[in-house]
N, C-alpha and C positions, 0 to 999 in steps of 0.2 A: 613482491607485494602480496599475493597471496595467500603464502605460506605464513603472514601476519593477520590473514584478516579472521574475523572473531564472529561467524555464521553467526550464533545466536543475537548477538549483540546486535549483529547488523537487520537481524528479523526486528529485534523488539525497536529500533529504529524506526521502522515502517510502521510498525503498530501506534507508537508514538503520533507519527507524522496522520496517519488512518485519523487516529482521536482529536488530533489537532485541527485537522480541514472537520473532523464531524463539526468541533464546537469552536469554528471559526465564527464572528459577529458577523453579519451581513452588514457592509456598508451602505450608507444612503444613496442607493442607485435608484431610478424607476427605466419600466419599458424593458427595450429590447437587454439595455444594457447588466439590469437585474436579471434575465432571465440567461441571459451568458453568465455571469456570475456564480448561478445556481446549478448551469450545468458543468462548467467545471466543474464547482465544489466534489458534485456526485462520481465525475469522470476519478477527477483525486484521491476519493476517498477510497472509492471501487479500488482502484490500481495500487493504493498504499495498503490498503487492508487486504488484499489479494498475496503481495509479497510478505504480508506480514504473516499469514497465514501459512505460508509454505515450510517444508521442512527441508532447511537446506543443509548439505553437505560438501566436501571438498574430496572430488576426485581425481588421482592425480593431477591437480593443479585446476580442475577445472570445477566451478562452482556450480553446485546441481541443485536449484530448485522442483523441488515437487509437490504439485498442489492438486489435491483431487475434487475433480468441479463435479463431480457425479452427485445428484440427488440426495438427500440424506435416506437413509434406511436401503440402499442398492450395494 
């Protein structure tokens, strides 16, 4: 399976999915159960745009994300 799978493709996925929770509609929640709703979205978006941002490649067989969390300008 691997040796078909398509790194970039699979990144611009998660960019996809990142854009998608950004400009998801909020449903008519209120209270506690809106403010779950809201922290997902953020947890989602964080995590989808995190991978989407990575530069991934294929190591013998094994798929290497690399994502540099460092400050910008360090």
């Amino acid at each position: 399976m691997a040796q078909g799978l398509d790194v970039d493709a699979m990144l611009a996925r998660f960019r996809e999915r990142a854009a998608a929770v950004k400009n998801r509609p909020l449903p008519p929640v209120a209270g506690e159960e809106r403010a779950q709703f809201i922290k997902q979205a953020q947890l989602d978006f964080q995590d989808f745009a995190m991978v989407g941002d990575a530069e991934g490649t294929m190591e013998d067989g094994v798929l290497v994300l690399r994502l540099d969390l460092r400050p910008k300008g360090t």
